[in-house]
C-alpha positions in Angstrom: 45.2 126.1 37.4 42.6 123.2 36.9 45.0 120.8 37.8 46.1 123.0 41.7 42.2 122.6 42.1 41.9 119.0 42.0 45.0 118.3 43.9 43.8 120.2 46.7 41.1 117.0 47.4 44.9 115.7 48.4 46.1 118.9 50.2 43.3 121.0 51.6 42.4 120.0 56.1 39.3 117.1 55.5 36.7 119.2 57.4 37.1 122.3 55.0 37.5 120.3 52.0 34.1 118.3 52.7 32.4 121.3 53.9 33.3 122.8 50.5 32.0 119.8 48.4 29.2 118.7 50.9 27.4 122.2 50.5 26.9 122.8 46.2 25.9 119.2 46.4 23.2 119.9 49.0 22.4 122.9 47.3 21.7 121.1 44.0 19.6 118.0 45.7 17.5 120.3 47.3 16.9 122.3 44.4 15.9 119.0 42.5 13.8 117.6 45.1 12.1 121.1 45.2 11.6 121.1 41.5 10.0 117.7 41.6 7.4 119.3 43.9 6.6 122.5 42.2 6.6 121.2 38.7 4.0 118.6 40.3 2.3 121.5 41.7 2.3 123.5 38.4 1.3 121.2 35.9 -2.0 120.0 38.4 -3.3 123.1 38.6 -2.6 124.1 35.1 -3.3 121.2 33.1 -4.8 119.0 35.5 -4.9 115.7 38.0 -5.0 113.7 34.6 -1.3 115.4 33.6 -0.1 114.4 36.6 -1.1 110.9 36.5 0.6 110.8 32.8 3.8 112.4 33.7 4.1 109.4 36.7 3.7 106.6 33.9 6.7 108.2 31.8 8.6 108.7 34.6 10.1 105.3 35.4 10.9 104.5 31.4 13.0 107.8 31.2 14.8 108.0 34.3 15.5 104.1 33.9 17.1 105.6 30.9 18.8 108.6 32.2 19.8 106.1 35.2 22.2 104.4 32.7 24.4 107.6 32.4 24.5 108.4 36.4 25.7 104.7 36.4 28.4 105.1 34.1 29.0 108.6 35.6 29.3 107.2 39.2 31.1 104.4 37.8 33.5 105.7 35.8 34.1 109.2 38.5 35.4 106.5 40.9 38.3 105.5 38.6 38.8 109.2 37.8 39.4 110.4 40.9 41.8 107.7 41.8 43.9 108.2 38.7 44.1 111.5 39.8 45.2 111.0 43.1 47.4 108.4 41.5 49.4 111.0 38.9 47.8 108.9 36.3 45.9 111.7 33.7 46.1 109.0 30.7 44.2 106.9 32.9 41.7 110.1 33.6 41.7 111.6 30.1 40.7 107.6 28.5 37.9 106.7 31.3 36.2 110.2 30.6 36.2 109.3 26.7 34.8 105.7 27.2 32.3 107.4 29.6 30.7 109.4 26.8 31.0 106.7 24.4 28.9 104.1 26.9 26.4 106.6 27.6 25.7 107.9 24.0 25.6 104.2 22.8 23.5 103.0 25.5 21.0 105.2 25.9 20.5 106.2 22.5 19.9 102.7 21.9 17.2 102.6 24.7 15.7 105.8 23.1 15.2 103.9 19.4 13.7 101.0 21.6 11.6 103.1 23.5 10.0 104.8 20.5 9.8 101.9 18.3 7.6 100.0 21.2 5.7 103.2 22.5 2.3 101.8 22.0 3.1 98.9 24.3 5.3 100.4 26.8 2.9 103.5 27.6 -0.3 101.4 28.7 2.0 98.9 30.5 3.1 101.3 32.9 -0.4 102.7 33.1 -1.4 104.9 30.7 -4.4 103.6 29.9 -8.3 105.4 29.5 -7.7 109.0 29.4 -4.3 108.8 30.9 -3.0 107.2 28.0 -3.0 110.0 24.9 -1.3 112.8 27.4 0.3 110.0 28.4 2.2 109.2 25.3 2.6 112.8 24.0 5.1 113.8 27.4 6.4 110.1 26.9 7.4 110.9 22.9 9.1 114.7 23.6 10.7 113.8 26.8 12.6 110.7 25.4 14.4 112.8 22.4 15.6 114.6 25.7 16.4 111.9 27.8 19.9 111.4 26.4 20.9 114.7 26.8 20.3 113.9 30.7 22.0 110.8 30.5 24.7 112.9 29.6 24.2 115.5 32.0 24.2 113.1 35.0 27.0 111.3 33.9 29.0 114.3 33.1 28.0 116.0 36.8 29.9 112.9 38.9 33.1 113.7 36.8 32.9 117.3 37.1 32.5 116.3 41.2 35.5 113.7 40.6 37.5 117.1 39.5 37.2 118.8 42.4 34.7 121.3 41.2 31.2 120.9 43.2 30.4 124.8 42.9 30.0 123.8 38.9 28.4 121.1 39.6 26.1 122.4 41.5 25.3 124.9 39.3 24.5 121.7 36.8 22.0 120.4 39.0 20.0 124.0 39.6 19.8 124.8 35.7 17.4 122.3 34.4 15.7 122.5 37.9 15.0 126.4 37.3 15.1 125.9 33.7 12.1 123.6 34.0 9.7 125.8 36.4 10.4 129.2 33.8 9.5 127.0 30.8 6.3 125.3 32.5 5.2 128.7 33.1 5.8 130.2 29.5 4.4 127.1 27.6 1.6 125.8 29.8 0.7 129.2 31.5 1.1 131.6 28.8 0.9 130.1 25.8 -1.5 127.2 27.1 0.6 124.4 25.2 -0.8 121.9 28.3 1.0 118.5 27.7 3.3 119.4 24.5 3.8 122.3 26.3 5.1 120.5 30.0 7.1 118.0 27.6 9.0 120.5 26.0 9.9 122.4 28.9 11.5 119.5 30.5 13.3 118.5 27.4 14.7 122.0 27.0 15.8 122.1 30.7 17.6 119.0 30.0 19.3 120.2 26.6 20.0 123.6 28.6 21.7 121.2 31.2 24.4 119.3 28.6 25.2 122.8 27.3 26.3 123.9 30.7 28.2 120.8 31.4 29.1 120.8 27.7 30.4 124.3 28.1 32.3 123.2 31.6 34.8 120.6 29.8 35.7 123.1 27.1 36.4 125.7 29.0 39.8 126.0 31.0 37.7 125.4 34.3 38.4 121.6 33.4 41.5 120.0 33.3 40.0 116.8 31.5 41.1 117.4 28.0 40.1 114.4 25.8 40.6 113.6 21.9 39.1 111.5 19.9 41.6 108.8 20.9 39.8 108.5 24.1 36.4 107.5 22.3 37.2 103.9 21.7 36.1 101.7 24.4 39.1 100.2 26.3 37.9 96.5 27.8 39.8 96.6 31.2 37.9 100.0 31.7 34.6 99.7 30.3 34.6 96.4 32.7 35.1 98.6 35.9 33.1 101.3 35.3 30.1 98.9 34.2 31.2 96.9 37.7 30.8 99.8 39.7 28.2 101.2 38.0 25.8 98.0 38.5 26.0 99.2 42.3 23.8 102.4 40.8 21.6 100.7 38.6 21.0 97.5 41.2 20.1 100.3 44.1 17.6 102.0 41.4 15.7 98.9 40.4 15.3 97.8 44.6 13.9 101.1 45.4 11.5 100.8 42.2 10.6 97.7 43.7 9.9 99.0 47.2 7.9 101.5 45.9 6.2 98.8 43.8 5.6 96.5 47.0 4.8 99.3 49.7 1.9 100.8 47.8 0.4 96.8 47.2 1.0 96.1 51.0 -0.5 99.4 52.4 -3.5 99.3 50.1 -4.4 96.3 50.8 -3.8 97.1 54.7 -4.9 100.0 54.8 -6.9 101.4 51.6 -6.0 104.7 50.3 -5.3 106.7 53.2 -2.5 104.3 53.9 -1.0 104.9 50.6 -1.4 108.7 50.8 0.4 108.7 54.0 3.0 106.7 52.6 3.5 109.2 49.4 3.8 112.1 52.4 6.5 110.3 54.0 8.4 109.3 50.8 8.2 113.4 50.1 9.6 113.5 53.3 13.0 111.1 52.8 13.5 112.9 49.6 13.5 116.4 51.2 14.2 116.4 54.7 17.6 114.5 54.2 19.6 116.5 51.6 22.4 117.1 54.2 23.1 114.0 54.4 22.9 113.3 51.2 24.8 115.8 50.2 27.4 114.8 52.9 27.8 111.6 50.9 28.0 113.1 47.6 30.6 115.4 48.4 33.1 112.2 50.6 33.2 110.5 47.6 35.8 112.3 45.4 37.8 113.0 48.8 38.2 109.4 49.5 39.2 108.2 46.2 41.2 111.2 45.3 43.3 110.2 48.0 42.9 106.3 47.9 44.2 106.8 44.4 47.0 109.3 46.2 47.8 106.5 48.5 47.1 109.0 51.8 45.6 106.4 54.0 45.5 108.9 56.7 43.7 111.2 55.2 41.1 108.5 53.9 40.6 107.4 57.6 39.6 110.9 58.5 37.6 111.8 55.7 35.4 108.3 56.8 35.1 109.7 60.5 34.8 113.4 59.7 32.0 112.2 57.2 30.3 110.0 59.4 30.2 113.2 62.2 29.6 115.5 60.1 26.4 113.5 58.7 25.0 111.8 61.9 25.0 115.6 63.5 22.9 116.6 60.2 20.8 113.2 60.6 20.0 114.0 64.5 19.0 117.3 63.7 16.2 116.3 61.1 15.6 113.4 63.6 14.6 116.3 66.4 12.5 118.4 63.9 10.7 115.2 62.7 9.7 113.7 66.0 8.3 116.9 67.3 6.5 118.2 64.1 5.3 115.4 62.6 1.4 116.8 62.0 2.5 120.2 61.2 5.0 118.7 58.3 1.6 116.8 57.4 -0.8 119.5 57.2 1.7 121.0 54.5 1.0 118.7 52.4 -3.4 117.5 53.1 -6.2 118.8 55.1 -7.6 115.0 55.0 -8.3 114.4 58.9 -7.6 110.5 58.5 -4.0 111.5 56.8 -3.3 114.2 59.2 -4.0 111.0 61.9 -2.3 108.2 60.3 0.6 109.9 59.2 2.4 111.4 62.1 3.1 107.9 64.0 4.1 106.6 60.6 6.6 109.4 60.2 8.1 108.6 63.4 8.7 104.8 63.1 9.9 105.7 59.6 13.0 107.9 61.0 13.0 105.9 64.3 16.8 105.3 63.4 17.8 108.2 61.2 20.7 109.2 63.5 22.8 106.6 62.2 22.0 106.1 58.7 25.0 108.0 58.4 27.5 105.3 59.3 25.7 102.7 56.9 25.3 106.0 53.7 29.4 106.9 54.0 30.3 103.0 54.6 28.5 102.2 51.1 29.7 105.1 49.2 33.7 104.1 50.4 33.9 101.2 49.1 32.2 102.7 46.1 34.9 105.5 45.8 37.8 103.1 46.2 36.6 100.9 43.5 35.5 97.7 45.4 32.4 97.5 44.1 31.5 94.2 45.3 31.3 95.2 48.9 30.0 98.6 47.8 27.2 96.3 45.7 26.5 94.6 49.1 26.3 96.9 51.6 23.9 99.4 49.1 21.5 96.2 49.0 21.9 95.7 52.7 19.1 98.0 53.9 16.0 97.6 51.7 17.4 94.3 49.3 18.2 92.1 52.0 16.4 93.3 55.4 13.5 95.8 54.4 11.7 94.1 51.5 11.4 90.8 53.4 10.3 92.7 56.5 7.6 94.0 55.1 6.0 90.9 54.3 6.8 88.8 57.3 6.5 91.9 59.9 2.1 92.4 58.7 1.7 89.5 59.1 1.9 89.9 63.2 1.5 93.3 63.3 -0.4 94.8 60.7 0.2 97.9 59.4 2.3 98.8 62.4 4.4 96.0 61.2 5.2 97.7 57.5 6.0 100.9 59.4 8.6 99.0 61.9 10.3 97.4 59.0 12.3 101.0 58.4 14.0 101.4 61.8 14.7 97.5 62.1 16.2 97.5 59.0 18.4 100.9 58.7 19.8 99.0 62.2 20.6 96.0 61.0 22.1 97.6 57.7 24.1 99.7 60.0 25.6 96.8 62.1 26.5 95.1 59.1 28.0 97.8 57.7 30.4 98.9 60.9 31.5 95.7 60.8 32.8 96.0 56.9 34.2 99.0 56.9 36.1 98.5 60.0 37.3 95.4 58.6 38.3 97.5 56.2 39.9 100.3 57.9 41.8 97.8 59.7 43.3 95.8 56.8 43.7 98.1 54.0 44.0 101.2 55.7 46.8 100.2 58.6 44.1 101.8 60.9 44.8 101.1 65.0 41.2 102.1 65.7 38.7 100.3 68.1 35.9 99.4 66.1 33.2 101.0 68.0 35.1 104.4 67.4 32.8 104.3 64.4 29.5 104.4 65.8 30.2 106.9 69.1 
């Protein structure tokens, strides 16, 4: 039975089978990216603007951490659901095994690390004055949770690469609710404050691996392993870390945008700047879950049948993805250009945010009807494996043309200039990744397509 459901990523018409992946995934980013909010929300007005500042010190070291297993998990899903398509279930069974072996041993290991060198690492990242003792209490308890979410994330890409989004889904929503019940109990009723809001996310974590946990004993999975499939295999630990570094190297450039857009628009702008800049950022997290989730649920499609050797069927899961998203994409383009200052007023009743922020908004998703093309184009090559072009074009847009545009762009424009940087880039990003991927289509995939089919 488990096996009939992953073989219908081979079997099942492209536009029902993404539609059927695409929406859990949504589902369970939105939830997320919701959670983020109201947890925010919660522990502000319960503990105070002090817990809030603490919890965004300790947030870079754990999910640095937890990073490590949706690397490994992304990594190894790829070769998952290719052996799949492929017949191979050896191939499956033994990548799973080294999966949880990478992820326990690396993250563990950054846990011992990361508690041994907690007095250093906590005022570093800014706990310092009164930030710092909340500070390191949320930074202790969460990391004896933090592998158990390593786990989780790495073990949610395999449960995708199985052809199971509903469950995976559900993976995603239960730490997210998890986390908002707890924060209530510990820091509401029993007014824990910062043990209290450490714990809770630490239990919604564990509560997360038990689900998951749970999944692959059950007989909803056909991924079976023994201990056999524990001991780390070169030729695989190799790819997954390969494909993998394509995760980890697209986390550590957006760290560093954040890092460089908050310097820039200070210094440009002062305070107001930055606060208009945290609105939009809110803004690409939320508004764009379709799209994300369009993403998320091509990849096991395409390397299912990659592995499957159904080049057809790859070909239309590329274009059907790439409609299905830039429709999604156009649609939160429309809703953004015309309600920019009633989107801001959700979030401040500041009159000099409610006036910078709406023009900002609108340069910032200038282009957002075809981030598509450049979004399903990266995560291909990622699902087939080729991780040096999928490596490339994830670093295209904010590695190689937004970071250096937001320094050279000020410089003759201003603040206008930081804000033009996003549609100039997600363009160029674009162009550069038609052209791959048609290159790609072309060679590999015996396509007879005009390039520029891509991009109508």
């Amino acid at each position: 039975m488990a096996r009939a459901s992953s073989e219908e990523l081979g079997s099942e018409p492209i536009s029902k089978l993404l539609v059927k992946q695409a929406v859990p995934a949504s589902i369970g980013i939105l939830v997320m990216s919701l959670n983020v909010l109201v947890d925010t929300i919660f522990v502000g007005q319960w503990i105070g603007a002090t817990a809030i500042a603490a919890i965004n010190v300790v947030l870079p070291v754990s999910f640095f951490i937890a990073a490590l297993g949706m690397a490994i998990g992304i990594g190894g899903s790829s070769i998952i659901s290719r052996a799949l398509g492929a017949d191979n279930k050896d191939k499956a069974l033994k990548t799973f095994g080294n999966q949880i072996t990478l992820t326990l041993l690396l993250t563990i290991s950054m846990v011992i690390l990361g508690l041994w060198f907690a007095d250093g690492i906590v005022p570093a990242f800014g706990g310092k004055g009164n930030i710092l003792e909340p500070a390191k209490i949320y930074y202790i308890i969460v990391l004896y949770g933090v592998p158990f979410l390593a786990l989780s994330m790495m073990g949610n890409t395999v449960i995708r690469a199985e052809g199971k989004p509903k469950f995976a889904m559900y993976a995603m929503m239960i730490p997210s609710v998890g986390n908002l019940v707890l924060d209530y109990v510990f820091i509401n009723l029993l007014d824990l404050g910062m043990v209290g809001a450490a714990w809770a996310t630490t239990i919604a974590y564990v509560l997360c691996f038990a689900f998951i946990f749970w999944f692959f004993l059950s007989k909803n999975s056909e991924l079976k392993i023994n201990k056999s499939h524990f001991g780390l295999n070169k030729p695989i630990v190799s790819e997954i870390g390969s494909l993998g570094f394509v995760t980890l190297a697209r986390q550590a450039v957006v760290s560093m945008t954040y890092l460089f857009m908050n310097n820039i628009l200070f210094d440009l702008g002062g305070e107001t700047s930055v606060t208009a800049y945290a609105i939009v950022g809110r803004m690409l997290m939320f508004a764009l879950f379709p799209v994300y989730g369009i993403t998320q649920g091509f990849l096991p499609i395409a390397g299912f049948n990659y592995g499957a050797v159904k080049y057809d069927r790859v070909k239309e899961s590329i274009y059907t993805a790439i409609k299905y998203a830039a429709a999604l994409a156009t649609v939160v383009f429309i809703l953004l250009m015309v309600f920019p200052e009633a989107i801001t007023r959700l979030f401040t009743d500041d009159k000099d945010v409610i006036l910078q922020t709406p023009p900002a908004m609108r340069w910032v998703f200038a282009a957002t009807p075809i981030i598509a093309l450049q979004l399903i184009g990266a995560a291909y090559f990622q699902a087939i494996g080729k991780a040096k072009q999928a490596l490339l074009l994830t670093l295209t847009r904010q590695g190689f043309f937004f970071i250096p545009l937001i320094f050279i762009l000020p410089i003759f424009y201003g603040e206008l200039g930081v804000w033009i940087a996003f549609p100039i880039s997600d363009i160029l990003a674009t162009i550069v990744t038609a052209y791959f991927l048609n290159r790609e289509i072309i060679k590999n995939l015996k396509a007879e397509t005009n390039p520029l089919e891509l991009i109508k």
